[in-house]
C-alpha positions as CSV (number, residue, x, y, z in Angstrom):
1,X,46.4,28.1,22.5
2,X,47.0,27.7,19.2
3,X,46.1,29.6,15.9
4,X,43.5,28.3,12.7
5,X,43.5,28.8,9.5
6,X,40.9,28.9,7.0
7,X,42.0,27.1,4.1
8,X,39.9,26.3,0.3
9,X,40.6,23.1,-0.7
10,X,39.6,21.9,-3.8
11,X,36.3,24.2,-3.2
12,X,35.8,23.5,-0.1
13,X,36.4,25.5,3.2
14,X,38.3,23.9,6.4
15,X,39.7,25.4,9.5
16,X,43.2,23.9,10.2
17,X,45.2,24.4,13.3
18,X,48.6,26.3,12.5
19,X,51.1,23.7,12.6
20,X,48.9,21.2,10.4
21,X,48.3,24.0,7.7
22,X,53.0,24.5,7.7
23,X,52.8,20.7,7.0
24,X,50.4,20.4,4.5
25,X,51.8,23.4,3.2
26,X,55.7,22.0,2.7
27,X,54.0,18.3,1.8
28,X,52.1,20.0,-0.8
29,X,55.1,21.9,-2.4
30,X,57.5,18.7,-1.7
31,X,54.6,16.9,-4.0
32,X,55.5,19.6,-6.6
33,X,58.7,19.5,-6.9
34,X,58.4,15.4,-7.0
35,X,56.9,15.8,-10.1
36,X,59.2,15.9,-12.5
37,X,57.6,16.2,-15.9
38,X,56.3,19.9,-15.9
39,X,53.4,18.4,-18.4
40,X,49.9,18.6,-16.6
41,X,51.5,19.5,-13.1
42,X,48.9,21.9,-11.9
43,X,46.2,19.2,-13.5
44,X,48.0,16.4,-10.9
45,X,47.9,18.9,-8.2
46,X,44.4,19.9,-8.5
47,X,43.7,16.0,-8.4
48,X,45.6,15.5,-5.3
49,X,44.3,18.5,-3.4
50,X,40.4,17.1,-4.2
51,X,41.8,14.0,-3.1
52,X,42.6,15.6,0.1
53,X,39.8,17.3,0.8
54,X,37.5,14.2,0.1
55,X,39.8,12.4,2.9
56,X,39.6,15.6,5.2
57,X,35.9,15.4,4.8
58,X,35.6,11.8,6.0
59,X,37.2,12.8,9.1
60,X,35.1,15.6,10.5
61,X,31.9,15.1,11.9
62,X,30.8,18.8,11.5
63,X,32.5,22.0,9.3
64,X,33.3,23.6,12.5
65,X,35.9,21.1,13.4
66,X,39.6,22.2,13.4
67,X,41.7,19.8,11.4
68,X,45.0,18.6,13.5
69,X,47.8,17.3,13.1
70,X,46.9,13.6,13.6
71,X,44.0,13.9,11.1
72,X,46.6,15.1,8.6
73,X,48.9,12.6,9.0
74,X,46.2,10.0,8.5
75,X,45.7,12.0,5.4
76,X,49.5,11.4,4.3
77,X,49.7,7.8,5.1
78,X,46.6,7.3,2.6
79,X,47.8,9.7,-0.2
80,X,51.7,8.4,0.4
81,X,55.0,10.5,1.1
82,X,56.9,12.5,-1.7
83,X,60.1,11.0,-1.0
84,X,58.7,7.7,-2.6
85,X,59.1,9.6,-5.7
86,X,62.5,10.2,-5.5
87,X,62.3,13.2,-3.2
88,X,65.1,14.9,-0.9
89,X,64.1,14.9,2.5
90,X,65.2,18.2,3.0
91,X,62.5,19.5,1.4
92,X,59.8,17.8,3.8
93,X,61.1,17.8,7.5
94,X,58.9,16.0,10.1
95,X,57.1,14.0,7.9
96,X,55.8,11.2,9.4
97,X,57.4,7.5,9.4
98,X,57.5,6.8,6.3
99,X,55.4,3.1,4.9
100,X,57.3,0.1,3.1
101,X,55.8,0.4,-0.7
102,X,53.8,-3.6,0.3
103,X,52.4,-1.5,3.6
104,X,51.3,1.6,1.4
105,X,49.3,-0.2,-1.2
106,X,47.4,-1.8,1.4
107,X,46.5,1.3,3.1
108,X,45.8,2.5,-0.5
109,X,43.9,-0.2,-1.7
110,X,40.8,1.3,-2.7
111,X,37.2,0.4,-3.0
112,X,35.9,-0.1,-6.2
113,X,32.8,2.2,-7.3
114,X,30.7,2.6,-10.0
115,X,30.7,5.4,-12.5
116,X,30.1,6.2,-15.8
117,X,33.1,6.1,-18.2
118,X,32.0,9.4,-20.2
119,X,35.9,8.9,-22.1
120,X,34.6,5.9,-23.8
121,X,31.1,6.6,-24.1
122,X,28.7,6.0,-26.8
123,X,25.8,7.5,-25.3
124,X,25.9,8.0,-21.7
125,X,29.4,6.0,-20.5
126,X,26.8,3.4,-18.6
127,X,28.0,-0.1,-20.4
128,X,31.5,1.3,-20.5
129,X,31.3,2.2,-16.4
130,X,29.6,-1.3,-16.0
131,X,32.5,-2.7,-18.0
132,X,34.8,-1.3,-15.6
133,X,33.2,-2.2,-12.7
134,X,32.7,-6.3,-13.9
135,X,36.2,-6.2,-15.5
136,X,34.9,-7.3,-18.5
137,X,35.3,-5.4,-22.0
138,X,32.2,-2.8,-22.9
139,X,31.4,-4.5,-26.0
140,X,30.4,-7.2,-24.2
141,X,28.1,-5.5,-21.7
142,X,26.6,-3.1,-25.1
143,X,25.7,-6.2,-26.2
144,X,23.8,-7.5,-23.2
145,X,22.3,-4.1,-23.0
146,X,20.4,-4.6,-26.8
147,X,19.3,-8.8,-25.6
148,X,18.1,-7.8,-22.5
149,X,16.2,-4.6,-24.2
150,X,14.5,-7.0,-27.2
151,X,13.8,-10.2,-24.8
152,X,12.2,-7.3,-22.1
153,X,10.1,-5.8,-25.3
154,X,12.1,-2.1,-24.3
155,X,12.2,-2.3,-20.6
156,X,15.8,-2.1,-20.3
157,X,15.7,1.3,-21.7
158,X,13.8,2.7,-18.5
159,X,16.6,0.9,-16.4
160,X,19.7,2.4,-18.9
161,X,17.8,5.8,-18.1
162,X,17.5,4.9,-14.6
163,X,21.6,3.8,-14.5
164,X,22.2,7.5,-16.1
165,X,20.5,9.5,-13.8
166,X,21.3,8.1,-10.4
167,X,24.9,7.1,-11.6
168,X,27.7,9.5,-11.4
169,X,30.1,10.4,-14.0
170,X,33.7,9.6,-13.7
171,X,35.2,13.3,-14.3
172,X,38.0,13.9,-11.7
173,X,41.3,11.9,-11.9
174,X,40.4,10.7,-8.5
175,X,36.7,9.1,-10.0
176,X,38.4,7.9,-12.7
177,X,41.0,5.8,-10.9
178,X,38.1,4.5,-8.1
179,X,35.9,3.3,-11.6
180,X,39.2,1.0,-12.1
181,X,39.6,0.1,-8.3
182,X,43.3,1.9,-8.1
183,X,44.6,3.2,-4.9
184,X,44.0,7.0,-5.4
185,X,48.0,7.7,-4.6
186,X,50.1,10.4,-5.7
187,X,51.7,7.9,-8.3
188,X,48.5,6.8,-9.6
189,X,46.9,10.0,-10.3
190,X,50.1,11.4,-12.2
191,X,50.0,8.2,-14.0
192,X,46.2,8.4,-14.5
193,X,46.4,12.2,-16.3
194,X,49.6,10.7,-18.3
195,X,48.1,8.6,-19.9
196,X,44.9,10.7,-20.8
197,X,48.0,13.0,-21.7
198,X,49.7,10.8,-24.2
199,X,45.7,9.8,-25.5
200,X,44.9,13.5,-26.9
201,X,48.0,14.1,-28.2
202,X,47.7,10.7,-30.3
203,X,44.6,12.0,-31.2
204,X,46.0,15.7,-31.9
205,X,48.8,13.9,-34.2
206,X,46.0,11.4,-36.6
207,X,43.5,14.7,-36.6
208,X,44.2,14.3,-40.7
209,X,43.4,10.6,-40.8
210,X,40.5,10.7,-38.5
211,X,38.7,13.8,-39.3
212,X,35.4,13.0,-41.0
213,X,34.8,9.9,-38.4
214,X,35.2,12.7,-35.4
215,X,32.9,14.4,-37.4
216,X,30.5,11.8,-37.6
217,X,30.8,10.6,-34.1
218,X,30.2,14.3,-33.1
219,X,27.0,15.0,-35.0
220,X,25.7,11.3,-33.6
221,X,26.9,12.3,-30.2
222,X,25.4,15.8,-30.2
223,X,21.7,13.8,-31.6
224,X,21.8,11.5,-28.7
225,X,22.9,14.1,-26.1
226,X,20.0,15.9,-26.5
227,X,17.6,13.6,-26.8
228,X,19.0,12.8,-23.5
229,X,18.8,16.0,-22.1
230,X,14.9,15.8,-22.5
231,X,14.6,12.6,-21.7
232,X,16.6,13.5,-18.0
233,X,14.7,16.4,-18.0
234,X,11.5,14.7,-17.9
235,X,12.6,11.6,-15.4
236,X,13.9,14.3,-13.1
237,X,10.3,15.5,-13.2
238,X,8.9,12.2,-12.6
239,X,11.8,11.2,-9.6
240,X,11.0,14.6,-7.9
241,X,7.0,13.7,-8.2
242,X,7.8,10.0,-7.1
243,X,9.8,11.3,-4.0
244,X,7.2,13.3,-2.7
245,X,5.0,10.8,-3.3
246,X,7.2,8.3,-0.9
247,X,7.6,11.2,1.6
248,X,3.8,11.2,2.0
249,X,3.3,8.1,2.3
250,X,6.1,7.0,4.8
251,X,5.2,9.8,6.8
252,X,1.3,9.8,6.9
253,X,1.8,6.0,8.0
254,X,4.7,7.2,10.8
255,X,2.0,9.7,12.5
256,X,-0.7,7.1,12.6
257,X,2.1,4.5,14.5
258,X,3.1,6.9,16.9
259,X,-0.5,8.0,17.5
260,X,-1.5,4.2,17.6
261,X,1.7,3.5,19.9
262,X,1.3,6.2,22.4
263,X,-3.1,5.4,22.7
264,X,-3.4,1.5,22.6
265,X,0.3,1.0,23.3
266,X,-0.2,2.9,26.7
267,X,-3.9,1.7,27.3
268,X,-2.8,-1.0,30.3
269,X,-1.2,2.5,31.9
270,X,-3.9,4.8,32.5
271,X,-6.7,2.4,33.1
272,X,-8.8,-1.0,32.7
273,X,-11.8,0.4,30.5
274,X,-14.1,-1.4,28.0
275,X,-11.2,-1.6,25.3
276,X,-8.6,-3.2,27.7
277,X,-11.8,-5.7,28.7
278,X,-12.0,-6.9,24.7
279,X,-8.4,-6.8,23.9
280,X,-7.8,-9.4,26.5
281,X,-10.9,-11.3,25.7
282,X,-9.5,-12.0,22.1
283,X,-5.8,-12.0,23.0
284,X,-4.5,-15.6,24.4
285,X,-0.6,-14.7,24.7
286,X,-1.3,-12.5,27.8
287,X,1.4,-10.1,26.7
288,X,1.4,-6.6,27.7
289,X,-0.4,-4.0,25.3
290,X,2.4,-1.7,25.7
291,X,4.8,-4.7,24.1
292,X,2.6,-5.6,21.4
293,X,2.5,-2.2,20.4
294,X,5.8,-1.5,20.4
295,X,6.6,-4.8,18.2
296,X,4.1,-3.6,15.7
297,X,5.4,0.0,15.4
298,X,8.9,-1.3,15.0
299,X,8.1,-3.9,12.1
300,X,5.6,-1.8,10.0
301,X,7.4,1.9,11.0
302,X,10.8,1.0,9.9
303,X,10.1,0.0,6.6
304,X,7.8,2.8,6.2
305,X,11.3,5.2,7.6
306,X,13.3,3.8,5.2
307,X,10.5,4.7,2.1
308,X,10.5,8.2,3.7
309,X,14.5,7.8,3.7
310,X,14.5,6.6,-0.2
311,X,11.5,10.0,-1.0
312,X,14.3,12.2,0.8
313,X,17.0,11.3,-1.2
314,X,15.0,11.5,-4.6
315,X,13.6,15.1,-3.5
316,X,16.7,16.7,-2.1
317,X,20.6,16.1,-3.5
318,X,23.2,15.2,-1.6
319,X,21.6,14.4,1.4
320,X,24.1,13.4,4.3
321,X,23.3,9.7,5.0
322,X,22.0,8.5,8.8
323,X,25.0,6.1,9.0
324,X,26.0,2.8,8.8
325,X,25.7,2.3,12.6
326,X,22.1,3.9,12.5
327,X,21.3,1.3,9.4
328,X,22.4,-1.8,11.0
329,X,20.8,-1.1,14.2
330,X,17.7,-0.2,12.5
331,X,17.9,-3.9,10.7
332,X,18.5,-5.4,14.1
333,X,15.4,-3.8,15.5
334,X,12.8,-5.0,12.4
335,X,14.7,-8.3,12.9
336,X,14.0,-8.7,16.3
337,X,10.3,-7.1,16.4
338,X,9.4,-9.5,13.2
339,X,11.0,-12.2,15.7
340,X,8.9,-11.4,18.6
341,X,5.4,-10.9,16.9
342,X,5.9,-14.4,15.1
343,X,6.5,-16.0,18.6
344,X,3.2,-14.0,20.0
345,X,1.0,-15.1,16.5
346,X,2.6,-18.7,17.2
347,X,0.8,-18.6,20.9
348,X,-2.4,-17.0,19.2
349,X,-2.6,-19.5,17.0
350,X,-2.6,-22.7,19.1
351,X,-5.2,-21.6,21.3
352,X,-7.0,-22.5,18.1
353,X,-6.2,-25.2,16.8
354,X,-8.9,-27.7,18.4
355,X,-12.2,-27.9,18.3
356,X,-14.4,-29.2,21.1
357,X,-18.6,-29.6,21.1
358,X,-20.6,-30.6,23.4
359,X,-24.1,-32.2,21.6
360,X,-27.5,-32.6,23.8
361,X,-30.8,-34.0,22.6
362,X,-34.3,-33.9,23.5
363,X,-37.6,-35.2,22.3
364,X,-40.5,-32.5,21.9
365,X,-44.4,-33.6,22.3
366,X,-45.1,-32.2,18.3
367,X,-46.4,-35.3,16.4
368,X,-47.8,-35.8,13.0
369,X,-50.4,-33.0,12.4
370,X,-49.7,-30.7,14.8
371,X,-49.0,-26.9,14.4
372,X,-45.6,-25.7,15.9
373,X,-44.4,-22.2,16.4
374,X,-40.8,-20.7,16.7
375,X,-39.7,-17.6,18.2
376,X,-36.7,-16.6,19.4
377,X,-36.9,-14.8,22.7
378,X,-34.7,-12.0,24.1
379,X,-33.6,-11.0,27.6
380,X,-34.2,-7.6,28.5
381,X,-31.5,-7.8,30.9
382,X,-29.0,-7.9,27.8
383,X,-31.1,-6.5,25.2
384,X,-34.5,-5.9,24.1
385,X,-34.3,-7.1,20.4
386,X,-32.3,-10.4,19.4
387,X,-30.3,-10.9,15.8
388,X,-28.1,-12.7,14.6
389,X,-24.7,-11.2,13.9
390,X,-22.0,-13.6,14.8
391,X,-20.3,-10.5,16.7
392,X,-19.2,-10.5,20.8
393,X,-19.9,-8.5,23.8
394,X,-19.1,-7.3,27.3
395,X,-22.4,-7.5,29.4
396,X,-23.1,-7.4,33.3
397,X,-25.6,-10.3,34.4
398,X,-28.2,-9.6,37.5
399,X,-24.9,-9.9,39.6
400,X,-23.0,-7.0,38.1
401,X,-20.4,-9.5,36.9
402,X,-18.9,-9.0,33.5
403,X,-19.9,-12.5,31.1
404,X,-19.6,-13.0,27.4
405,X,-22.9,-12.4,25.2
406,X,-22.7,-13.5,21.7
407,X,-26.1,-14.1,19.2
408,X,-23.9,-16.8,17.0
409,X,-26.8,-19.4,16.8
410,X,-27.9,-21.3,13.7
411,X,-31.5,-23.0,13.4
412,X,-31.8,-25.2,11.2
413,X,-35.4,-27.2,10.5
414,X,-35.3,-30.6,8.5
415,X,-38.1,-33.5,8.5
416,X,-38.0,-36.7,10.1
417,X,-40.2,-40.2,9.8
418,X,-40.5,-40.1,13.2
419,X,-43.6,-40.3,14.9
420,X,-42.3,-37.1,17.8
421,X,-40.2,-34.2,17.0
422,X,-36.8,-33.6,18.7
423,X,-34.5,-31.0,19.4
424,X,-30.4,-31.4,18.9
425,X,-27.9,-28.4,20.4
426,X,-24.7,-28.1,19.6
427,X,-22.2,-25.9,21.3
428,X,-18.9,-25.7,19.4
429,X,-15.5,-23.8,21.1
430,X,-11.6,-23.8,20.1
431,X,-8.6,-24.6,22.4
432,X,-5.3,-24.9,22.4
433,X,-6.4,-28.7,23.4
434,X,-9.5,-30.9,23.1
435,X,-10.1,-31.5,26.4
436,X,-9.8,-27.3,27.0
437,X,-11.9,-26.7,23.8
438,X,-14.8,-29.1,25.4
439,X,-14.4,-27.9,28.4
440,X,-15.0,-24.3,27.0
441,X,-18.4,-25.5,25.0
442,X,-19.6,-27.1,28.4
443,X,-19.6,-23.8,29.9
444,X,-21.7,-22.3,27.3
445,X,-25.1,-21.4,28.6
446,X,-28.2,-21.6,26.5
447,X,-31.6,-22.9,27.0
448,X,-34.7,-23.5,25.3
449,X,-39.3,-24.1,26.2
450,X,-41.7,-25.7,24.9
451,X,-44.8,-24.3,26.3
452,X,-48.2,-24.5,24.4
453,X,-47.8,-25.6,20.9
454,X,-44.0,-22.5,20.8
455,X,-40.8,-23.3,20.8
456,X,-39.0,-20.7,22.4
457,X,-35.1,-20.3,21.5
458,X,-33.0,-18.4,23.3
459,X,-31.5,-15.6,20.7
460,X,-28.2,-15.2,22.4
461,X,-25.7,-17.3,24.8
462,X,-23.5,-16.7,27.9
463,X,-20.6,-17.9,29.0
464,X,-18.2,-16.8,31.5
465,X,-15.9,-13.9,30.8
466,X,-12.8,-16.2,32.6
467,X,-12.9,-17.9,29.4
468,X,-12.6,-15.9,26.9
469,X,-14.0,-15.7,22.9
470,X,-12.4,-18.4,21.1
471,X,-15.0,-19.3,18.8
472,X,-17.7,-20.3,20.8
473,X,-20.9,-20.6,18.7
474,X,-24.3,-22.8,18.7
475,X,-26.5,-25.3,16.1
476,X,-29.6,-26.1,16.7
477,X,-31.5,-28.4,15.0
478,X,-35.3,-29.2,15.0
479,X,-36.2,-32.2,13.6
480,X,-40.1,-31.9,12.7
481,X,-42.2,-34.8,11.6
482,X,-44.3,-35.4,8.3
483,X,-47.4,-34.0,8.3
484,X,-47.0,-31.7,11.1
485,X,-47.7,-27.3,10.5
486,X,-44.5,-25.0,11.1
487,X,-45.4,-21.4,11.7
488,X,-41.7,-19.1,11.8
489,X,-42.1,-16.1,13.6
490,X,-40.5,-13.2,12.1
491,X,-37.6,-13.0,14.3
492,X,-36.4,-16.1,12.9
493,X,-35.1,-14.6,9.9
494,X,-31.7,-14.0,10.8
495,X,-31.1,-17.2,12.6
496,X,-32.0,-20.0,9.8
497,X,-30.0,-18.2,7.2
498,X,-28.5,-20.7,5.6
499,X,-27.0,-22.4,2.1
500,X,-27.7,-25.5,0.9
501,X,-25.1,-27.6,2.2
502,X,-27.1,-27.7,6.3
503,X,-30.2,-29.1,4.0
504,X,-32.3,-26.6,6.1
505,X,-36.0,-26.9,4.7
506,X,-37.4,-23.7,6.4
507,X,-36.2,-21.1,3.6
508,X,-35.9,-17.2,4.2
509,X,-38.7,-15.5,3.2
510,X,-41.8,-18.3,4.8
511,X,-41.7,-16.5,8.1
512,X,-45.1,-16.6,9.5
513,X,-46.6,-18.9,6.5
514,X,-48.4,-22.2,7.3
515,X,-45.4,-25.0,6.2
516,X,-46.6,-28.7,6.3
517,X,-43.4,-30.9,6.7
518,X,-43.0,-32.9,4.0
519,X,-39.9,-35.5,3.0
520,X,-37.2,-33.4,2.8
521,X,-39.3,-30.1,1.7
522,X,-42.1,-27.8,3.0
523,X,-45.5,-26.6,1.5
524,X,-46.8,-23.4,2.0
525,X,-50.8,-23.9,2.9
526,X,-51.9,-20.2,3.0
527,X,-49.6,-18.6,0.2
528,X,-51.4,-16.8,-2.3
529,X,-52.1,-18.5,-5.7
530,X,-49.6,-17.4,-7.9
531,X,-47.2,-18.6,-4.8
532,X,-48.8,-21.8,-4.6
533,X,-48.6,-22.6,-8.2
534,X,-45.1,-21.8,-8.1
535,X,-44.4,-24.0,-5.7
536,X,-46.5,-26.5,-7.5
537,X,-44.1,-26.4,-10.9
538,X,-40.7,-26.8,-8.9
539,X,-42.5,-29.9,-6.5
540,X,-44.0,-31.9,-9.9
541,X,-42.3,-33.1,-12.8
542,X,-45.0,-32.5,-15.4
543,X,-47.6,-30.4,-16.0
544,X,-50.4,-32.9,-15.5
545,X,-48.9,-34.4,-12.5
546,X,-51.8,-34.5,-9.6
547,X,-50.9,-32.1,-6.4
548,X,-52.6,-34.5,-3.9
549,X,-50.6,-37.9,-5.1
550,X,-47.6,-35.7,-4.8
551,X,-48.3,-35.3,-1.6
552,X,-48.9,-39.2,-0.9
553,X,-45.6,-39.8,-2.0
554,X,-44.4,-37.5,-0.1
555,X,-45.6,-39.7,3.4
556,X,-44.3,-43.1,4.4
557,X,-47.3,-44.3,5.7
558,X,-51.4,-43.7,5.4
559,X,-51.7,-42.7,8.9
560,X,-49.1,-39.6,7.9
561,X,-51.2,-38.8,4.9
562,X,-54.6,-39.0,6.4
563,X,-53.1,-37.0,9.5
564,X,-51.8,-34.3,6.9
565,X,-55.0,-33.8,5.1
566,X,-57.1,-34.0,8.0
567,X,-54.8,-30.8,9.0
568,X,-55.5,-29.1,5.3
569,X,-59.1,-29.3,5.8
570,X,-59.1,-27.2,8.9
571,X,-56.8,-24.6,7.2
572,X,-59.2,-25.1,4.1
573,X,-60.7,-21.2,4.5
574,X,-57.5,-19.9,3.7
575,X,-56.0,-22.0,0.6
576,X,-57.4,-20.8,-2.7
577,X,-60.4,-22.6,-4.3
578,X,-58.0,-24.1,-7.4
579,X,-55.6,-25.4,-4.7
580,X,-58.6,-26.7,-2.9
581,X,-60.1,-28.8,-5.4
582,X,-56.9,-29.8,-6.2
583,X,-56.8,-32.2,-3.1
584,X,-60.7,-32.3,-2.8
C-alpha cells in the first residue's frame, strides 16, 4: 500500500503517490539550483511547474487518478533532466536514464499553435500571432489584413473580431514558446523569460528618449482597447445567442431521427401492415427498412451532432472534447452510410430509366353528325366517385387479393377528317429495361364501352401488386369527326385537364355543353349569347366576317357541312335567335 499526496500545481490539484511526489520534489529543487542567474528564477519556475501540470493533465483520464511514477518520468523525459544544465548528480539521485541532447529535442519538438502575440500588438496581437504562426514578419500580414478588408468592402473586420475572440492570447512563457513552435524545455523557457528580461530593461534604460511615443502608443492603445471591450462584449452576446440557436437545432433534428429510426426503422419487426405494403411498392432495392433507416440516421444525424457539438462549445467554456478516436470514427461512419445510400439510390434509379408503352386502337360507330357522350365510370368495388389525382393505392379486388389502383388517366379529344371516330390507349410504365418496362404496361388493366350513343371510360386502372408502382399511367385519345355533337359529362373535368402542347380541343369549363367538332376547334351550340359571341370574336378575323362561311371552311367537304347544319337545326330551340339567323 502506498501513501498520496495532494499536490497544487500551477493551480491545479493532483493526487501523487509518495515516491513520485520525493522525485518531483528533488527534480524540482535540482531545476533550481541549475539555474544559475538568480534574475527571474521564481518566474522560470512558475513556467516550468505550469508546464508540468499541463503534461500531468494529458495523462489522466479522470482527477481521481493517482499520478505514478511512470507517468512522471514521461513527464521528465519531455521537460529534460537538470544535469543537462550543468548539474551535480548528487543532487538528483534515481533520475531516469538520462537522453542524448539529438534524442531530447525530438521528444521536445513541439507542435506549433496559434496565439495572439499581445507583446507586439497593435490592437489585439492577431496579425502579430498569425505572423508567428506563417513565419513571416507582421507587417506583412497588417498589410494583408487592410487589402483584404477594402477588396471585402469591411468583411474582414468581422473575421479579425472573430480571430480575437476564439483565439487565445500567448501569456505564459510556455504559450509564448508554442506561438514560435520551440520545444517547451527547461532551457527554452529560461531563455524565453531572458530575453523578455533583457527587453524591459532596454526599455527601462531609453524611458528618456522614448517617453512621449509610450505615451502616445498608450492613449491609442487604451482608445482601441475599449472599443474592443464593447465590441467583445457584444459578439459574446451574439456567440452565446448563436450557440443556443445550433443546440436547438442539432437537437430538435436528433429526436425526430431517433423517433423516425426506432418507428419506420423497426416497421419490418413488429408486422406487415398497410405502410410496410407501400414502402415496398415504391422501393426497388429490396433492402431491409431497418437498413435504410439506419443509413439515413447516420448521414443526416451526424452532421446535425456535430452542429450540436459546435452550439456546445460556443455556449459553455472549456468544454472537454469527445476525442480524436470518437471524431474519426464518427467520419468513418457518415462516410460509409453516404456510401451505402448512393449504392441503394443507384439501384432506385435504374428501375427507371426505360420507358415501355403499349398502344391499342379501335374504331367507334360515331360518324359525321352524330351526338356522342363521355363519362367516366367508377367501380364501387374500389370507390364510389372517380378523379383524377395521379396518386397510388393498395386495394383488395372481388378475390381479396391486394392489386394496385391508380386514377392517372389523361383524355384527350382532337378532330379528325375521317368519316368514323376512333379510340387510341396508351399505357405507359418504367423499368430498369424495355422489355421489363413493356412488359409492366401490358399488365395494366383498363377497359372502355360504347353503348347507345356513351362512351364510357373507366376512371381508374389495375394492375397487379407483384409489379409494383413505377410510373404506370394511361392516354387516351378520342379522335371525333367534323360535324359530329360532343356532350362532356361533368366527371370529365379532372381527366382532360390539359395545356396546350396535347392540342386537346375539349377545354375545361364545356362540360355538358353541346360541342360540334370542327377542324382543330369546337363550337359551343347551346351557350348563352354573350358566350356565343365570344366565341365568335376569337373564331373570325373581322368584325364583318359571316359565322356560317366560317363554318364551311371549317369542313373538307359538302357532305360534312350539310351533315353539320342539318344537326344545328335540330338543336335550333336552344341557340339564340341572333346566332340563328346568323346561319339561317
Amino acid at each position: 500500500m502506498k501513501k498520496t499526496v495532494n499536490i497544487n500545481l500551477a493551480g491545479t490539484f493532483f493526487h501523487i503517490d509518495e515516491d513520485a511526489f520525493g522525485k518531483l520534489s528533488r527534480y524540482l529543487d535540482a531545476i533550481k539550483k541549475s539555474l544559475s542567474d538568480p534574475q527571474g528564477k521564481d518566474e522560470i519556475i512558475r513556467d516550468i511547474e505550469a508546464r508540468i501540470s499541463e503534461l500531468f493533465s494529458e495523462k489522466i483520464e479522470s482527477s481521481s487518478q493517482v499520478i505514478s511514477l511512470k507517468e512522471l518520468d514521461e513527464v521528465i523525459a519531455v521537460m529534460g533532466q537538470p544535469e543537462d544544465y550543468r548539474v551535480d548528480e548528487e543532487m538528483f539521485e534515481d533520475a531516469p536514464p538520462t537522453y542524448s541532447s539529438s534524442r531530447r529535442d525530438r521528444t521536445n519538438a513541439s507542435h506549433k499553435q496559434l496565439f495572439r502575440d499581445v507583446d507586439n500588438k497593435f490592437i489585439s496581437g492577431v496579425s502579430s500571432g498569425l505572423a508567428h504562426y506563417l513565419k513571416i514578419d507582421a507587417i506583412w500580414v497588417r498589410l494583408l489584413w487592410i487589402l483584404l478588408t477594402i477588396l471585402s468592402s469591411g468583411t474582414f473586420i468581422i473575421i479579425y473580431i472573430l480571430f480575437w475572440i476564439l483565439v487565445p492570447a500567448a501569456l505564459t512563457t510556455s504559450e509564448k514558446l508554442k506561438m514560435s513552435g520551440e520545444a517547451v524545455t527547461i532551457s527554452n523557457i529560461e531563455k524565453k523569460f531572458k530575453e523578455g528580461y533583457d527587453t524591459v530593461a532596454d526599455k527601462v534604460k531609453n524611458a528618456d528618449y522614448d517617453k512621449y511615443g509610450r505615451e502616445i502608443k498608450k492613449g491609442a492603445s487604451g482608445f482601441f482597447s475599449t472599443i474592443g471591450d464593447i465590441l467583445l462584449t457584444i459578439l459574446k452576446i451574439f456567440v452565446k445567442f448563436f450557440g443556443i440557436i445550433l443546440i436547438l437545432i442539432g437537437l430538435s433534428v436528433l429526436i425526430s431521427l431517433i423517433i423516425s429510426l426506432f418507428t419506420l426503422g423497426t416497421i419490418d419487426l413488429w408486422g406487415t401492415g398497410e405502410v410496410l405494403d407501400y414502402i415496398n411498392l415504391v422501393d426497388t432495392s429490396n433492402s431491409p427498412i431497418w437498413l435504410v433507416s439506419l443509413l439515413a440516421f447516420l448521414a443526416v444525424g451526424i452532421p446535425f451532432f456535430v452542429i450540436f457539438i459546435l452550439g456546445l462549445k460556443l455556449l459553455v467554456n472549456n468544454l472537454k472534447s469527445i476525442g480524436t478516436k470518437a471524431k474519426i470514427i464518427l467520419l468513418i461512419l457518415w462516410v460509409a452510410s453516404l456510401i451505402g445510400l448512393g449504392i441503394l439510390g443507384v439501384r432506385q434509379a435504374t428501375e427507371k430509366a426505360y420507358n415501355g408503352e403499349v398502344l391499342t386502337e379501335e374504331t367507334l360507330p360515331i360518324r359525321t353528325g352524330d351526338t356522342v357522350h363521355i363519362a367516366m365510370r367508377a367501380n364501387n368495388q374500389y370507390d364510389a366517385y372517380v378523379s383524377r389525382s395521379g396518386g397510388v393505392e393498395i386495394k383488395y379486388d372481388e378475390n381479396d387479393q391486394k392489386i394496385i389502383y391508380s386514377n392517372d388517366i389523361r383524355l384527350i379529344v382532337k378532330s379528325t377528317t375521317d368519316s368514323t371516330a376512333k379510340i387510341m390507349v396508351d399505357k405507359n410504365a418504367e423499368g430498369n429495361s424495355f422489355l421489363n418496362a413493356k412488359k409492366r404496361a401490358e399488365a395494366i388493366e383498363y377497359a372502355y364501352t360504347f353503348e347507345n350513343g356513351t362512351l364510357y371510360l373507366d376512371g381508374y386502372f389495375l394492375t397487379a401488386i407483384e409489379n409494383k408502382y413505377r410510373d404506370q399511367e394511361i392516354e387516351v385519345t378520342l379522335f371525333l369527326p367534323e360535324g359530329s355533337i360532343l356532350v362532356a359529362e361533368d366527371n370529365t373535368y379532372s381527366y382532360h385537364r390539359n395545356d396546350s402542347r396535347h392540342n386537346d380541343i375539349l377545354h375545361n369549363g364545356m362540360e355538358g355543353k353541346s360541342l360540334l367538332i370542327l377542324k382543330g376547334k369546337t363550337e359551343c351550340l347551346d351557350c348563352p349569347e354573350d358566350e356565343i359571341t365570344e366565341e365568335m370574336n376569337q373564331s373570325t378575323t373581322s368584325e364583318n366576317s359571316d359565322w356560317k362561311e366560317d363554318v364551311k371552311e371549317d369542313f373538307t367537304d359538302d357532305t360534312q357541312t350539310d351533315a353539320a347544319l342539318k344537326k344545328v337545326d335540330t338543336l335550333q330551340t336552344s341557340i339564340p335567335v341572333k346566332v340563328k339567323d346568323t346561319i339561317e
